[in-house]
N, C-alpha and C positions, 0 to 999 in steps of 0.2 A: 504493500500500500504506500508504505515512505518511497519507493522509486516512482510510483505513477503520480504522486505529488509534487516530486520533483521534477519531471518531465513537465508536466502543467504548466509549473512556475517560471518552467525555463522558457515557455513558449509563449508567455503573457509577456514577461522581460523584453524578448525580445519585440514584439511589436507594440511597446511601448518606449520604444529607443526616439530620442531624438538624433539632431542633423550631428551635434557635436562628440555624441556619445559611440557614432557608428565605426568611428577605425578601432574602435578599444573592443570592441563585441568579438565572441568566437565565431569564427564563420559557421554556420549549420548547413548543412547541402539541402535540407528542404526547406530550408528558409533562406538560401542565400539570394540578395533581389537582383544580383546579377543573372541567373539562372530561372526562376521561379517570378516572373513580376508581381509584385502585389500592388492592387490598386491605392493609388492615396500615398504609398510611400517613394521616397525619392531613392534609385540607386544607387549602388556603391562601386563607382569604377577603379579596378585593380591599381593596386599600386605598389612601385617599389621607393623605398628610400638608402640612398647607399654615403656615407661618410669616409670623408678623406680629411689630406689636412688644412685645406682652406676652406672646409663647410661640407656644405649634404644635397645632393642631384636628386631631385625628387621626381619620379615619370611617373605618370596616369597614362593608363590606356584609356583611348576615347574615338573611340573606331566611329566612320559615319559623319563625323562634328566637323567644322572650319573652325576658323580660329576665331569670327566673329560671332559664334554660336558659347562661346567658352567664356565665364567670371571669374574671376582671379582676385581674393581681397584676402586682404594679410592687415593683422591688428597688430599690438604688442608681443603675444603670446600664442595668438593664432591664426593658420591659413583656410583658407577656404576655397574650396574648387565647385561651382555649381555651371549647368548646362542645360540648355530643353533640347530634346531631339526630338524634332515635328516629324508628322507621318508628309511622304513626302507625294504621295497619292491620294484625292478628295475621294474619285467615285471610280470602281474597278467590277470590270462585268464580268460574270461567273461567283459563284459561290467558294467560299474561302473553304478550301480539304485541310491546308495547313497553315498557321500562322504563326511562325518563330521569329518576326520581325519585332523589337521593341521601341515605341516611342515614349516621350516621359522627362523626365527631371531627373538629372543625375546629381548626386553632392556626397561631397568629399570634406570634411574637418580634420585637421592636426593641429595638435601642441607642438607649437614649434620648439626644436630642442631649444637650452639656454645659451645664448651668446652669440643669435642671429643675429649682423646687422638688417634691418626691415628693409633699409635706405637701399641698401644693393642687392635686391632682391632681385632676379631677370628668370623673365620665363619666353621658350620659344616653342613653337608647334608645327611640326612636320609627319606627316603619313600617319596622322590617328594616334599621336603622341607628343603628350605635352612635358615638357623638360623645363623642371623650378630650379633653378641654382640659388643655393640657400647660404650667401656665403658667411663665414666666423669673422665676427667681430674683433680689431686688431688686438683687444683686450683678451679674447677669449683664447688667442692663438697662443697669447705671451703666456697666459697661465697655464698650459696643458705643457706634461710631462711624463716621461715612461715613469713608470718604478717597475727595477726590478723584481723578479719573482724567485726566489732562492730557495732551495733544499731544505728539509727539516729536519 
């Protein structure tokens, strides 16, 4: 009985998520709204973020989009990726057998790590992929250092 309660809960959770809460969520494969659209909510387009040592390249996949299709807003502490994908056909004759095309709102939230400068932020979009360059703050550079790792 405690596992089908907890299945429950896990399932209300999730579709109770807001826009800012959804990179931190587990993905669930029957809930994923890349995969599964649900109406009403906005999807979550893949992403990687990878760090080096002048900051962090952030890619979205965003297959289908222009770059005028694509929001980009970054605050102090956070970025923000939103996009509508219009259906790109009004009125199509014959009866639909299959529909795996999705249109909709896509949105993406992250905490930006700490010691972004915001200021030099750049982002560029080619072939259904958008590239955030996240660069470190000349402060944040100066403070980072190895420590070594030693035998015990």
């Amino acid at each position: 009985m405690g596992s089908l309660r907890h299945e429950m809960n896990r399932l209300f959770d999730n579709f109770s998520l807001t826009a800012a809460s959804l990179p931190y969520r587990r993905r669930m494969p029957l809930l994923d709204p890349m995969r599964d659209w649900i109406p009403g909510y906005a999807a979550v387009p893949p992403m990687d973020l990878v760090e080096d040592d002048g900051g962090y390249l952030m890619t979205v996949e965003l297959p289908g989009l222009s770059r005028e299709d694509i929001k980009l807003r970054v605050t102090e502490d956070m970025i923000s990726i939103s996009a509508e994908m219009s259906e790109s056909h009004k009125s199509q004759k014959g009866e639909h057998r299959i529909s795996e095309l999705r249109y909709g709102t896509l949105q993406r939230a992250l905490a930006l790590p700490p010691g972004i400068d915001t200021n030099k932020i750049e982002a560029t979009f080619k072939n259904g992929m958008l590239r955030v360059t996240l660069p470190k703050s000349e402060k944040a550079r100066k403070n980072e250092r190895a420590i070594e790792v030693r035998a015990s």
